[in-house]
SETOR-96618 format. One line per field, with one value per residue (C-alpha): residue number from 1; residue in three letters; chain; x, y, z. Coordinates in Angstrom, 1 decimal. Layout:
residues N
num NUM;...
residu ala;...
chaine A;...
east X;...
north Y;...
up Z;...
end
This chain:
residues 531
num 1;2;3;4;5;6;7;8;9;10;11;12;13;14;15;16;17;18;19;20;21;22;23;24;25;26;27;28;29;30;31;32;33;34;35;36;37;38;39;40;41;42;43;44;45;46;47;48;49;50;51;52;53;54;55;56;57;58;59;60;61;62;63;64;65;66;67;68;69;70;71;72;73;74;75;76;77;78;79;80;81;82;83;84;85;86;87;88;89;90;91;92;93;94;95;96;97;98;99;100;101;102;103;104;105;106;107;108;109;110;111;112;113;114;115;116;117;118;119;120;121;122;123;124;125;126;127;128;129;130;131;132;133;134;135;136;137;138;139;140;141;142;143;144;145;146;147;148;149;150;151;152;153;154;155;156;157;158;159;160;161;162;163;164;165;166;167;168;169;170;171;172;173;174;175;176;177;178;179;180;181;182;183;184;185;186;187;188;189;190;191;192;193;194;195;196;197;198;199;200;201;202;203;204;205;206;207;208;209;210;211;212;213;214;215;216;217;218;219;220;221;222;223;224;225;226;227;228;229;230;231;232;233;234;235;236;237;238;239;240;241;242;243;244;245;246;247;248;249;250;251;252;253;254;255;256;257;258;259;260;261;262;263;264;265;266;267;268;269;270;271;272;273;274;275;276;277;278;279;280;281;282;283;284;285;286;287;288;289;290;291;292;293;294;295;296;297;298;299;300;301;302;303;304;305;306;307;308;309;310;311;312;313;314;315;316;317;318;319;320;321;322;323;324;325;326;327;328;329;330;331;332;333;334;335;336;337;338;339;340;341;342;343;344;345;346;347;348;349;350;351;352;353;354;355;356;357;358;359;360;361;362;363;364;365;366;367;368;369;370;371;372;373;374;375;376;377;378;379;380;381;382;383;384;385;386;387;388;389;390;391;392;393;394;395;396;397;398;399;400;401;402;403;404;405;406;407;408;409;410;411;412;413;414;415;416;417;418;419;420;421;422;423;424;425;426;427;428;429;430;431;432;433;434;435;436;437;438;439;440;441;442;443;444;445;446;447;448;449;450;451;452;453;454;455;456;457;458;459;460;461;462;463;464;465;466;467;468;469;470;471;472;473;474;475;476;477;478;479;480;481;482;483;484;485;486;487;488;489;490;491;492;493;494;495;496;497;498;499;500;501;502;503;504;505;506;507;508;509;510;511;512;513;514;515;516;517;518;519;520;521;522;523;524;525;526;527;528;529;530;531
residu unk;unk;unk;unk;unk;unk;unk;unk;unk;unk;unk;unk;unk;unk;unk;unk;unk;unk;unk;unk;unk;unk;unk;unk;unk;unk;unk;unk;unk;unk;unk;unk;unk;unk;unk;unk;unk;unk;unk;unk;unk;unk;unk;unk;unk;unk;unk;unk;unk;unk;unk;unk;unk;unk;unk;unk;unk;unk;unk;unk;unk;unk;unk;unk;unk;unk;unk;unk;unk;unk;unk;unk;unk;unk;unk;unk;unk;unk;unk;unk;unk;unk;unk;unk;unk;unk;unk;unk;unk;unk;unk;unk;unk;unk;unk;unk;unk;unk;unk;unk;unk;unk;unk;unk;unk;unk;unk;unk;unk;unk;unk;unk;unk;unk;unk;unk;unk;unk;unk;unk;unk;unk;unk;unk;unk;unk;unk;unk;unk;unk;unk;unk;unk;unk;unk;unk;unk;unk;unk;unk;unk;unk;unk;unk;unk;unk;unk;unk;unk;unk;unk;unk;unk;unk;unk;unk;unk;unk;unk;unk;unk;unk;unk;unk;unk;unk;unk;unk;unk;unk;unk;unk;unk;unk;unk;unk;unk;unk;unk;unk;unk;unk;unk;unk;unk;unk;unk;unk;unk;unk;unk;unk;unk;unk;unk;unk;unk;unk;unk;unk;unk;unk;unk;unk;unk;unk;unk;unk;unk;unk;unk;unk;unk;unk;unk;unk;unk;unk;unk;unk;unk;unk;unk;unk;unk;unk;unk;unk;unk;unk;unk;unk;unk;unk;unk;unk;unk;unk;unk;unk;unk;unk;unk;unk;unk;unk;unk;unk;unk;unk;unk;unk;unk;unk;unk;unk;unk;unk;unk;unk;unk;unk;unk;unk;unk;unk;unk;unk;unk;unk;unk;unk;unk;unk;unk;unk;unk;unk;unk;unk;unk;unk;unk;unk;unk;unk;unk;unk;unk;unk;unk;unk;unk;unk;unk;unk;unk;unk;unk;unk;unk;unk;unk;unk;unk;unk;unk;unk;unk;unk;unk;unk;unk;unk;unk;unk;unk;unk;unk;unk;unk;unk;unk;unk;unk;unk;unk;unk;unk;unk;unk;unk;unk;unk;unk;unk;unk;unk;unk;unk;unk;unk;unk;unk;unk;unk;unk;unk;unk;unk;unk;unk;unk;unk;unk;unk;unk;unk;unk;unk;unk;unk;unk;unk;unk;unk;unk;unk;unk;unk;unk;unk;unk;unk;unk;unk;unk;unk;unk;unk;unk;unk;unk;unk;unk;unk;unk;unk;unk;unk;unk;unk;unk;unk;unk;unk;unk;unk;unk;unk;unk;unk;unk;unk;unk;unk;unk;unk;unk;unk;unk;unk;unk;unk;unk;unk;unk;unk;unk;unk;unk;unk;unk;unk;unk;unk;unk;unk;unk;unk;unk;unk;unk;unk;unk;unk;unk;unk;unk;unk;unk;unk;unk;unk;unk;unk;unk;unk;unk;unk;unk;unk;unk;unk;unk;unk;unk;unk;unk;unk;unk;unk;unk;unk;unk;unk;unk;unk;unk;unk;unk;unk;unk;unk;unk;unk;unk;unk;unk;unk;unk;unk;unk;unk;unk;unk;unk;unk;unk;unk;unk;unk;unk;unk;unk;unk;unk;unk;unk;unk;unk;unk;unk;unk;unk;unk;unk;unk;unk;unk;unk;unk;unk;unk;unk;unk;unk;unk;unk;unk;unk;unk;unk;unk;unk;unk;unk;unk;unk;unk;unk
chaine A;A;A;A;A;A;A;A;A;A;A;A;A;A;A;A;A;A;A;A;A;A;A;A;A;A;A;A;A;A;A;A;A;A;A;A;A;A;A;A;A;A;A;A;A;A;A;A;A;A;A;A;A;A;A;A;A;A;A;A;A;A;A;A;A;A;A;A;A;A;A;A;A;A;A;A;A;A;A;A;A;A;A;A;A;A;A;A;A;A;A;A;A;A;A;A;A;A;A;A;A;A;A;A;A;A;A;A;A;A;A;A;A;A;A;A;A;A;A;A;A;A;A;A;A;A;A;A;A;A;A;A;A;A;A;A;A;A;A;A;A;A;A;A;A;A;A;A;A;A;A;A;A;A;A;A;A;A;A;A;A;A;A;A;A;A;A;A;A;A;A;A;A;A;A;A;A;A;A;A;A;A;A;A;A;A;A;A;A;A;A;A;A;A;A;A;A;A;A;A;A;A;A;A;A;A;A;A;A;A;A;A;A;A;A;A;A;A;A;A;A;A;A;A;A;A;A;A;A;A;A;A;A;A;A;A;A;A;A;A;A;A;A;A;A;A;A;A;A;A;A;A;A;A;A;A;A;A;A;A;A;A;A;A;A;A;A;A;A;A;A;A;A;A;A;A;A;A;A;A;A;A;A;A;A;A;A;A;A;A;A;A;A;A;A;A;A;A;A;A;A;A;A;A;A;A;A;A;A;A;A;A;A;A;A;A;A;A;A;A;A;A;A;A;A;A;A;A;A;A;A;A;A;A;A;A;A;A;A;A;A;A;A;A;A;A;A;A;A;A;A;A;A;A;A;A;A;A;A;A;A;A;A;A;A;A;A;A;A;A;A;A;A;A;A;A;A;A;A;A;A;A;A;A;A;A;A;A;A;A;A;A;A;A;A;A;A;A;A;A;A;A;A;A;A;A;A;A;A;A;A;A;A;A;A;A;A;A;A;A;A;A;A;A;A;A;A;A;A;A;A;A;A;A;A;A;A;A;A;A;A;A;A;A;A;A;A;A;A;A;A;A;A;A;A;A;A;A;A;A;A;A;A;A;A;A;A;A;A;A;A;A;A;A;A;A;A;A;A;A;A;A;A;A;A;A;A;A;A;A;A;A;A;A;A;A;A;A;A;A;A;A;A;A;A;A;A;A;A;A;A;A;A;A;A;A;A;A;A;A;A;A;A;A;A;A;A;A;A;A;A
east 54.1;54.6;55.3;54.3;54.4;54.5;54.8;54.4;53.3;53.2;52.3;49.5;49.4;47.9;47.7;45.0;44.5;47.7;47.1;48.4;48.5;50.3;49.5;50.2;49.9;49.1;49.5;50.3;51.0;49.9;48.5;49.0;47.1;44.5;45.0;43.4;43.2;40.2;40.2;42.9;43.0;44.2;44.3;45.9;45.3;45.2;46.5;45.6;45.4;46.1;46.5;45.4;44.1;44.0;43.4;40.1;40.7;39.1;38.7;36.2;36.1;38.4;38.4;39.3;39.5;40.4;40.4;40.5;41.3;41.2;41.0;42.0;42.2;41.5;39.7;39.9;38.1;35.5;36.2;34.6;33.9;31.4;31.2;33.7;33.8;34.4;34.9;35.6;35.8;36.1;37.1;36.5;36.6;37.6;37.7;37.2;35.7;35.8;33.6;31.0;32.1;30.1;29.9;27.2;26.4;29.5;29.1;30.8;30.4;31.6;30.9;31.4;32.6;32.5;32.3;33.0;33.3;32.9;31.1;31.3;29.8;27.0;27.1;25.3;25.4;22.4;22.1;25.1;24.6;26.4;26.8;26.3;27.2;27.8;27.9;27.7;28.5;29.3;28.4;27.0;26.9;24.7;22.5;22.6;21.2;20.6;18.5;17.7;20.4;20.1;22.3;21.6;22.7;22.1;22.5;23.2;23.4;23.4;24.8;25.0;24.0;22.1;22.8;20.6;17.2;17.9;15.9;17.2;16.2;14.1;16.8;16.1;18.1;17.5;18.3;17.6;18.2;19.5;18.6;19.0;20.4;20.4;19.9;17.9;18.5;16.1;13.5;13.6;12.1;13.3;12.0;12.8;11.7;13.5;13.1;13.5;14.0;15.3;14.4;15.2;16.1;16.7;15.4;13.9;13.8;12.2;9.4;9.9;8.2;8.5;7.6;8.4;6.8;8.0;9.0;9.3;9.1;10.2;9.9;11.4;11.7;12.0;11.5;9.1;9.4;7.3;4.5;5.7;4.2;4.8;2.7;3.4;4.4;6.8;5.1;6.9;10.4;10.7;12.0;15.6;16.1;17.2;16.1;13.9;11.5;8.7;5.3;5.2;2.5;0.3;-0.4;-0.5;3.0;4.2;4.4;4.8;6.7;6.8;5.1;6.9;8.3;6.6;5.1;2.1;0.8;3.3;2.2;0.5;0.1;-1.2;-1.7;-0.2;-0.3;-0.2;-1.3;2.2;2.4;3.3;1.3;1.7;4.5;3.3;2.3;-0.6;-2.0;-5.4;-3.6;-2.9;-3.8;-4.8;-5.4;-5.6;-5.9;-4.8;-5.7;-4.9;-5.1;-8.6;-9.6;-9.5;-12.3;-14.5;-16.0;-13.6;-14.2;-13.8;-14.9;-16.8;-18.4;-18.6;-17.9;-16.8;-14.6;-16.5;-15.1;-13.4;-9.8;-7.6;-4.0;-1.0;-0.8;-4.3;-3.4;0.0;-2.1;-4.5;-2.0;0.0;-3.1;-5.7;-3.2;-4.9;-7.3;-5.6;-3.3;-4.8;-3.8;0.4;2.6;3.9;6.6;9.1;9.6;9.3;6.3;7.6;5.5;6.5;6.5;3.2;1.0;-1.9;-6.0;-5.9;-3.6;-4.4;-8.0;-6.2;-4.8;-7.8;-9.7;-6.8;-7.5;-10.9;-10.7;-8.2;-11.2;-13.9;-12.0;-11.8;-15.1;-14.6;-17.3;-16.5;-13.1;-14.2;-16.7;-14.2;-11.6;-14.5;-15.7;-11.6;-11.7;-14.9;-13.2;-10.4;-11.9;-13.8;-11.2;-9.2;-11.3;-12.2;-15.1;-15.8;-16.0;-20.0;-18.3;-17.2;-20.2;-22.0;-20.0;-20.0;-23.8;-23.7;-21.2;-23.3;-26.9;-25.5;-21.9;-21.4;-24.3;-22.6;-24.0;-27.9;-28.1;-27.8;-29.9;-32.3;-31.6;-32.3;-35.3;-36.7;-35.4;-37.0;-40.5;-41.3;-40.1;-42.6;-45.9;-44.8;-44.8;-48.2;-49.4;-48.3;-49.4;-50.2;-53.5;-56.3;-58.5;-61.8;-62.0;-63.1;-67.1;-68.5;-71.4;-73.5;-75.0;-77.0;-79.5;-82.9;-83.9;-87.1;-89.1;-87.5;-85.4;-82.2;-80.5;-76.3;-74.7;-71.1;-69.4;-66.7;-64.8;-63.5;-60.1;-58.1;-57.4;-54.7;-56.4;-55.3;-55.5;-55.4;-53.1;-51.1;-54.1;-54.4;-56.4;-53.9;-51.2;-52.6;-53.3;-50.3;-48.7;-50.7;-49.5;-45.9;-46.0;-47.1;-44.6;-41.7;-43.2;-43.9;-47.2;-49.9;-52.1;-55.3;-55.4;-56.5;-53.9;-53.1;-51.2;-47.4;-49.1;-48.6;-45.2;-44.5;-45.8;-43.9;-40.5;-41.4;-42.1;-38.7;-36.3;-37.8;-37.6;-33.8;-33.3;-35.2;-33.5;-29.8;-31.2;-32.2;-28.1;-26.8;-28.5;-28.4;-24.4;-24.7;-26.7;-24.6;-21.6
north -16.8;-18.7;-16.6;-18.0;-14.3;-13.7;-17.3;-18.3;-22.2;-22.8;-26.6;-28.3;-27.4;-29.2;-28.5;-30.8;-32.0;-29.6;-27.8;-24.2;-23.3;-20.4;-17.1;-17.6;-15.2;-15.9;-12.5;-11.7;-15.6;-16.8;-20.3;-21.1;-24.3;-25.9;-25.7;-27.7;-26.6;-29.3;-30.0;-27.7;-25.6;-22.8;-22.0;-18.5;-15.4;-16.5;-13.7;-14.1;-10.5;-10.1;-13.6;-14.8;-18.3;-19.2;-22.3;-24.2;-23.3;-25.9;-25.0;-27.5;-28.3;-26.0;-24.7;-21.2;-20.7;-16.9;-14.1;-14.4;-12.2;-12.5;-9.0;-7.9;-11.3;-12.7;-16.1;-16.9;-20.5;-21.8;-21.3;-23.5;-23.6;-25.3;-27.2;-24.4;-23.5;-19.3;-19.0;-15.3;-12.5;-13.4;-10.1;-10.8;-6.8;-5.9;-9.2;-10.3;-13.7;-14.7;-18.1;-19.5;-18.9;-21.5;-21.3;-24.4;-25.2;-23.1;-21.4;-18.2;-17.0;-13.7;-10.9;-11.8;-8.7;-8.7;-4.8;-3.8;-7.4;-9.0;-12.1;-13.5;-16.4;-17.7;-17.2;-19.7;-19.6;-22.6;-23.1;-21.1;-19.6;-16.3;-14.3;-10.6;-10.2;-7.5;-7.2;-3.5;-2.0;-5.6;-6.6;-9.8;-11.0;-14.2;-15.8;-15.4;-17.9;-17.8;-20.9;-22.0;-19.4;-18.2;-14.2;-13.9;-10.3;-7.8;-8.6;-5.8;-5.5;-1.3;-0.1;-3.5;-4.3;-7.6;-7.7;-11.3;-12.6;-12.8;-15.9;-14.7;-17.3;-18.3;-17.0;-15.8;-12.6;-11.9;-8.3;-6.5;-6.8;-3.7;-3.5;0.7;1.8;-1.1;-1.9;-5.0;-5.2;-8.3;-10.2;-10.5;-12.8;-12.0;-14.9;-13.1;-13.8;-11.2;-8.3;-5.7;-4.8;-1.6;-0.9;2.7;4.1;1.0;0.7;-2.5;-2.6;-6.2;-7.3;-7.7;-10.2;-10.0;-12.8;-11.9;-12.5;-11.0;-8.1;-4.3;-2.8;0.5;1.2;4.8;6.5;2.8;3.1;-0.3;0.1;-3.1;-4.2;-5.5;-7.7;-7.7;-10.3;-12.4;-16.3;-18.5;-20.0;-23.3;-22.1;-23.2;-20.1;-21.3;-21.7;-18.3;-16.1;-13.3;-12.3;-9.2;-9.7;-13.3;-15.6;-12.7;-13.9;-10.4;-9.1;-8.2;-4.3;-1.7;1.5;3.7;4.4;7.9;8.5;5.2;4.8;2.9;1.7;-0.5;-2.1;-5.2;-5.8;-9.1;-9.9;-6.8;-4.8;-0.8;0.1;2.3;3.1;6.3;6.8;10.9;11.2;8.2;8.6;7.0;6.1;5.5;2.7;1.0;-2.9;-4.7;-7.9;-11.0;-9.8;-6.3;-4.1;-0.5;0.9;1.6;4.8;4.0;2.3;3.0;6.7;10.0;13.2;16.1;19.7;17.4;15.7;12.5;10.9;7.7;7.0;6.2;2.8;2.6;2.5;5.2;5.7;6.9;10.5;11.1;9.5;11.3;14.6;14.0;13.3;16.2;18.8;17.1;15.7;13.2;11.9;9.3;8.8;5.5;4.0;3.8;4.0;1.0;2.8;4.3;7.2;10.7;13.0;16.0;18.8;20.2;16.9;15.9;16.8;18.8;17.8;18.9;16.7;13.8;14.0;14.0;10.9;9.1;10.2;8.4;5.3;5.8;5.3;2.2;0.3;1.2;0.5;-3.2;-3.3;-3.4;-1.2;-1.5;-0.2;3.0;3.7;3.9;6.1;8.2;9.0;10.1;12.1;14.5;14.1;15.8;18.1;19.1;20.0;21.5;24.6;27.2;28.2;30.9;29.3;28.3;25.1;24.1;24.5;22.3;19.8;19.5;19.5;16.6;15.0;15.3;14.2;11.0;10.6;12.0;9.8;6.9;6.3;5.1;4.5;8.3;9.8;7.2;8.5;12.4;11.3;9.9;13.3;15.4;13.3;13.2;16.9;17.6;15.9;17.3;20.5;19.6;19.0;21.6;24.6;23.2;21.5;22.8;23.0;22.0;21.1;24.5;24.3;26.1;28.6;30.2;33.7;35.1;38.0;37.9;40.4;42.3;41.2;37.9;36.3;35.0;34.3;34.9;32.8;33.2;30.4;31.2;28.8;30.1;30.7;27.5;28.3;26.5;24.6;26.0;22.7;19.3;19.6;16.2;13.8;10.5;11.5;14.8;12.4;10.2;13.8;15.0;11.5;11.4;15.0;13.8;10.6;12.8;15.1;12.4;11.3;14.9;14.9;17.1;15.9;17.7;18.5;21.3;23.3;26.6;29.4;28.0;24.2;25.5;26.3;23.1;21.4;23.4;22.8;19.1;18.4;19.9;18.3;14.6;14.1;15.1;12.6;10.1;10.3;10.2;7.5;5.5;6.7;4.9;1.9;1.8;1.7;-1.2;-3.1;-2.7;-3.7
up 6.5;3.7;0.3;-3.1;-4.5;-8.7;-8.4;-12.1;-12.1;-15.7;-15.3;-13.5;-9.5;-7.2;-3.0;-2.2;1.4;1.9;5.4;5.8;9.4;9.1;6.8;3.3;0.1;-3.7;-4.8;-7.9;-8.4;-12.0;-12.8;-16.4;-16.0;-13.7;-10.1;-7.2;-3.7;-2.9;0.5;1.6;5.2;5.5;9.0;8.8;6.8;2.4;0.4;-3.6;-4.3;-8.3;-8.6;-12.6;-12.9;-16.9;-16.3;-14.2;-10.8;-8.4;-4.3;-3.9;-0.1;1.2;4.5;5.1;8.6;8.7;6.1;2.4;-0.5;-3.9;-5.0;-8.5;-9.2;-13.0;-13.6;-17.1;-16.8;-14.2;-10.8;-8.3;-4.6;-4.0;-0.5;0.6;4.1;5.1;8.5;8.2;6.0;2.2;-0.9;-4.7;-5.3;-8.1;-9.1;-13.1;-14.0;-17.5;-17.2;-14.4;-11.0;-8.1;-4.8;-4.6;-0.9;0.9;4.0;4.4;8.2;7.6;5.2;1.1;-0.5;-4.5;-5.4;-9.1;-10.0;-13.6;-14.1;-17.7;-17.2;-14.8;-10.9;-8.8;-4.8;-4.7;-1.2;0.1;3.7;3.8;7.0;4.6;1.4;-1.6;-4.8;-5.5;-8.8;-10.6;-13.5;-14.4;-18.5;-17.2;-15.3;-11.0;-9.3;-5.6;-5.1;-1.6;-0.3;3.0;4.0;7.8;7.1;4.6;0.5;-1.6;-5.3;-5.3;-8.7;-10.1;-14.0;-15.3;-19.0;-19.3;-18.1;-14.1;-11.8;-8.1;-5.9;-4.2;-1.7;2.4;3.9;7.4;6.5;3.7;-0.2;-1.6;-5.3;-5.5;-8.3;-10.5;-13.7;-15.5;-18.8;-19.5;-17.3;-14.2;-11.2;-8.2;-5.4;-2.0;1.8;3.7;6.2;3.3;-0.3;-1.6;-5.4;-4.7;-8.5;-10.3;-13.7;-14.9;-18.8;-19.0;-17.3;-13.9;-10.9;-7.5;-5.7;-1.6;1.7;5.2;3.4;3.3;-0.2;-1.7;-5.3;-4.6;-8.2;-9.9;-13.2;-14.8;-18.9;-19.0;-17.1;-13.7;-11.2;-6.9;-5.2;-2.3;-2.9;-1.7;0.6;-0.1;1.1;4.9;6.9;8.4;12.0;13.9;10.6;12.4;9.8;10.0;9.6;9.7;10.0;7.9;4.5;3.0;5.1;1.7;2.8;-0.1;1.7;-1.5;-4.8;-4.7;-8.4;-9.9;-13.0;-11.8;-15.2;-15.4;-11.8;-10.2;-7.2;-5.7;-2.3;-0.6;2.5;2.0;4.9;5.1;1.3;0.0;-3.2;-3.5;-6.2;-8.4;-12.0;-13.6;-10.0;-12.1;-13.8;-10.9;-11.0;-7.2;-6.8;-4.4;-1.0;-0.4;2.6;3.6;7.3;8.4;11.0;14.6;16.6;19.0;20.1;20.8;22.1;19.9;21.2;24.1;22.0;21.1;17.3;15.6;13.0;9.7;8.6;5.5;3.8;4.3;2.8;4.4;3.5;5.1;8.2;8.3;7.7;10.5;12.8;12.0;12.0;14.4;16.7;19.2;16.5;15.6;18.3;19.3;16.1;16.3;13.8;11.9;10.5;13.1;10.5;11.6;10.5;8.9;8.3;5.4;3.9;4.1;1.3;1.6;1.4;-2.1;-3.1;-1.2;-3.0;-6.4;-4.8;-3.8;-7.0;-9.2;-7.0;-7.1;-10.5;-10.9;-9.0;-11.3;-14.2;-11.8;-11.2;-7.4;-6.3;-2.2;-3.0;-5.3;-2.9;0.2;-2.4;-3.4;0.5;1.0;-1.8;-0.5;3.1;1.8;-0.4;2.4;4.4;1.5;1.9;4.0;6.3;4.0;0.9;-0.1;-1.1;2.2;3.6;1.4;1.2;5.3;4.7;2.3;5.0;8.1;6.2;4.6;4.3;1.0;-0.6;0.9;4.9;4.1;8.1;8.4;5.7;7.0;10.3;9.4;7.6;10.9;12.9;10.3;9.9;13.6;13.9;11.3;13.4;16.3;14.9;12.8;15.7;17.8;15.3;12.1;12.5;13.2;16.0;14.3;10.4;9.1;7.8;5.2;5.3;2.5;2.1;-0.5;-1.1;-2.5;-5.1;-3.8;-7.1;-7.1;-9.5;-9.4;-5.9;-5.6;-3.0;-1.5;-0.4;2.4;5.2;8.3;8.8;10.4;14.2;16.5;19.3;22.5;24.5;23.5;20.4;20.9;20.7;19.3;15.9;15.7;15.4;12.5;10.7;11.0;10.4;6.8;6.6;6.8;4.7;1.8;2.1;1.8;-1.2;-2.5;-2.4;-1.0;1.6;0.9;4.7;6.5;7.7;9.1;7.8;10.1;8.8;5.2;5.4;7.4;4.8;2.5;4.2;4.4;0.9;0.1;3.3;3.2;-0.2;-0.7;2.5;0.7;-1.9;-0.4;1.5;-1.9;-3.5;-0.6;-0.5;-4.2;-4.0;-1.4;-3.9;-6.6;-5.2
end
């Protein structure tokens, strides 16, 4: 090994081109003035534990062929290493740097460790390839810039403070970024393709934007003090070769994880998939903004068997929580549809119908306040679906609501009010016909009495009492009888027809049923028109 230990080199120093095949250690060495190691091999372990530089410290080219430390270590002036190559591991912890640190086009094979470090000045790593990196629990006076950097592993940040306005790439991790924890004192734009990012508690007091594709997103208990903005960009930044990426080749593969803890007034998002989204445990959920393209998971298709008998999913959006619910209480109903997540369902954890309804009614609401009327209408049918099955067979409630679920979908399904409508219209003529009309039209017959001196003659006027035919009751002119009969009724009108005693209450029920049909009918359509 060779030993340049609490070394003092109180003049210029210069090791350029020098090749070190053996280990050598720095530590505790102290460079009063600049030092150059440009070029320079190091082909064992380099040891520069403590070291101060107070001077420019240049390691411009150098080639570090096994591991480096520079923990503890103090750079008063710029330190640069850019073109530097890292073949393995390479420690900053601890590490304090007093001007602009670079690391412009290195390649560090192995893991970059910079815990609890202090940047002064700016930090730039524009189109570095690191192997993983982190920089947990540092603090950073400046400006970071990422640009065209590629981490093949995980990049974390957790803890770590941003005093000034932050640009992070556009940057590539074929792992996941780990922002938990942190805090963003000013703006920031965080340019991100990656497998994951991790928000998880951090606190953003400047505006923040979130441009990421082939990501994974949770916002865990992040707390947005001004309005924020996740959408998916970056289209121009080519995907490196061997980067294994989720979701790719599907524009909207920006997946948001969690809302849990969020304040979602403070919250755009554009061009977004939440089919997996956890929005229980946001506030302001009716303040939520969507736009671009954004989709959440839709009910299974095809017909099931339920009880033996046969049903199909109502299309529409459904969030997570309701999905994770039916699941867990109805088992097979949605087994056809997998998970995306690969996270266990646990019971307890899973929020009820009535709070899944509160849910959808807050979204409900964001899209009216858009104008979207195909979204609101989709939140609104969740909502009664839920409240539906928020309460019990022996509430009066319940049993309306399933009413209003099975005639027309809760106002929303025209096909089956329309449906119903038909059911109940020929149900009426065949029962018209059956013991509602009569057999002949009833005729009228006058009797009167003549006084025995003459004078004035008194007449009564009386019809026979309607009587059911006993054979030939479904006939041809029946039909259009009870047909006219019928058409009244949806239009609650009387037919002027004679009826029997069981016609007369046909009627009756008629001119109450298909109107209310009509009508749901009309609601439904109505909403399709409007939208």
């Amino acid at each position: 090994m060779q030993d340049f230990t609490r070394i003092t080199f109180a003049d210029f120093a210069s090791f350029s081109r020098a090749i070190f095949s053996e280990n050598v250690d720095f530590s505790g060495a102290i460079f009063e003035s600049t030092v150059k190691f440009t070029e320079t091999r190091f082909g064992g372990q380099a040891f520069f534990e403590g070291a101060t530089f107070n001077r420019k410290a240049d390691f411009r080219g150098v080639d570090f062929r096994n591991t480096t430390v520079f923990r503890l270590c103090r750079f008063a002036s710029s330190l640069r290493f850019t073109d530097a190559t890292f073949a393995s591991n390479a420690y900053f912890s601890n590490a304090t740097f007093n001007n602009a640190a670079t690391f412009d086009r290195s390649r560090i094979q192995g893991s970059l460790v910079v815990d609890s470090a202090e940047f002064a000045g700016e930090v730039e790593f524009t189109r570095t390839t690191i192997g993983e990196a982190t920089f947990t629990k540092s603090e950073f006076a400046r400006g970071v810039r990422f640009d065209r950097a590629n981490v093949h592993g995980n990049l974390s940040f957790g803890g770590a403070t941003f005093h000034n306005h932050l640009h992070l790439g556009p940057l590539t991790c074929g792992g996941e970024v780990n922002f938990s924890y942190c805090m963003f004192l000013s703006t920031s734009v965080i340019d991100s393709m990656a497998k994951h990012i991790n928000c998880l508690h951090a606190k953003f007091e400047g505006a923040l934007t979130l441009r990421i594709r082939y990501a994974t997103l949770a916002l865990d208990h992040a707390v947005l003090m001004q309005p924020s903005t996740v959408t998916s960009n970056l289209a121009d930044v080519p995907r490196p070769p061997g980067t294994e990426l989720a979701g790719e080749g599907d524009p909207t593969a920006v997946s948001i994880t969690s809302l849990d803890g969020v304040d979602a007034s403070m919250l755009l998002l554009s061009s977004v998939d939440l089919t997996t989204c956890k929005f229980s445990g946001s506030h302001h959920l009716d303040q939520l903004r969507l736009e671009g393209r954004w989709r959440l998971s839709v009910p299974p298709s095809g017909f099931r068997l339920r009880r033996g008998i046969p049903q199909r999913w109502t299309k529409r959006q459904v969030i997570f929580e309701e999905r994770q619910w039916r699941r867990w209480r109805f088992q097979a109903e949605f087994s056809s549809q997998p998970s995306t997540t690969g996270i266990p369902v646990f019971p307890d954890l899973i929020p009820g119908p009535s709070v899944i309804a509160t849910t959808y009614r807050q979204l409900r609401k964001s899209r009216e306040d858009a104008k979207d009327e195909p979204g609101a209408a989709d939140f609104y049918y969740g909502e009664m679906e839920m409240r539906r099955h928020s309460k019990g067979w022996r509430t009066a409630e319940r049993w309306l609501l399933q009413l209003y679920w099975l005639l027309s979908g809760y106002g929303l399904r025209a096909s089956r009010a329309l449906g119903w409508l038909a059911l109940a219209m020929m149900t009426t003529i065949l029962l018209l016909m059956g013991f509602g009309m009569p057999q002949d039209a009833p005729k009228q017959e006058a009797t009167g009495t003549v006084p025995p001196g003459g004078g004035k003659v008194t007449f009564e006027i009386d019809k026979d009492n309607p009587q059911n035919p006993t054979h030939e009751r479904f006939t041809t002119k029946r039909f259009e009888k009870a047909l006219s009969v019928t058409l009244n009724s949806v239009v609650f009108r009387s037919s002027g027809q004679d009826l029997t005693t069981a016609g007369g209450y046909i009627e009756m029920a008629s001119r109450f049923s298909e109107p209310v049909l009509l009508g749901l009918a009309a609601l439904a359509i109505r909403g399709r028109v409007k939208r």
